[in-house]
C-alpha angles and dihedrals in degrees: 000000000000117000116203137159126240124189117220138180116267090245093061090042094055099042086054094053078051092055099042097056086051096041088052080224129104136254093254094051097057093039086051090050089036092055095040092054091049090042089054096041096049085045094056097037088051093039082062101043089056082050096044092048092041079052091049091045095053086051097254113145137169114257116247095250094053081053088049091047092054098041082052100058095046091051098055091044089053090045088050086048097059092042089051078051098050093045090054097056086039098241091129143046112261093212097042082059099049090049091048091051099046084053097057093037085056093042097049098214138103088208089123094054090067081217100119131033112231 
């Protein structure tokens, strides 16, 4: 293994002394698992952005109606979020949300969101 030494604010260090005592585990083994997630994630994100432009480059492009599909199905994940969030801080019916949901699921369309033109 590689040692190497990271400054940090005093803030992060002290958050991660916080977090070590409650995880039962040391400093060096979060920031190793810390540092190996980010590693991986920035390795893949960046690992898909080179396909996606080599794709682009060679002239392959998604159709408009797989966008749409995709949009469609973020916007109706991000609609059924903020529903979840209002529930939990009781600003709207339960049931009302559940029947609004298992009509646009059946309905396959994100339409009632007013997220997306037709």
């Amino acid at each position: 293994m590689i040692a190497f030494t990271v400054r940090v604010p005093n803030e992060t260090a002290n958050a991660l002394v916080k977090l070590a005592k409650k995880m039962n585990r040391s400093r060096a083994d979060i920031t190793r698992q810390a540092i190996k997630e980010y590693v991986a994630r920035e390795t893949w994100e960046w690992d898909e952005i080179e396909a996606g432009m080599a794709e682009a480059d060679r002239g392959e492009f998604a159709e408009a109606e797989d966008v749409k599909r995709i949009i469609d199905t973020f916007a109706l994940k991000s609609f059924l979020h903020e529903r979840i969030l209002e529930a939990q801080s009781g600003e709207v019916d339960t049931q009302s949300m559940t029947e609004t949901a298992d009509s646009v699921l059946a309905s396959g369309s994100s339409q009632p969101f007013g997220c997306l033109g037709s």
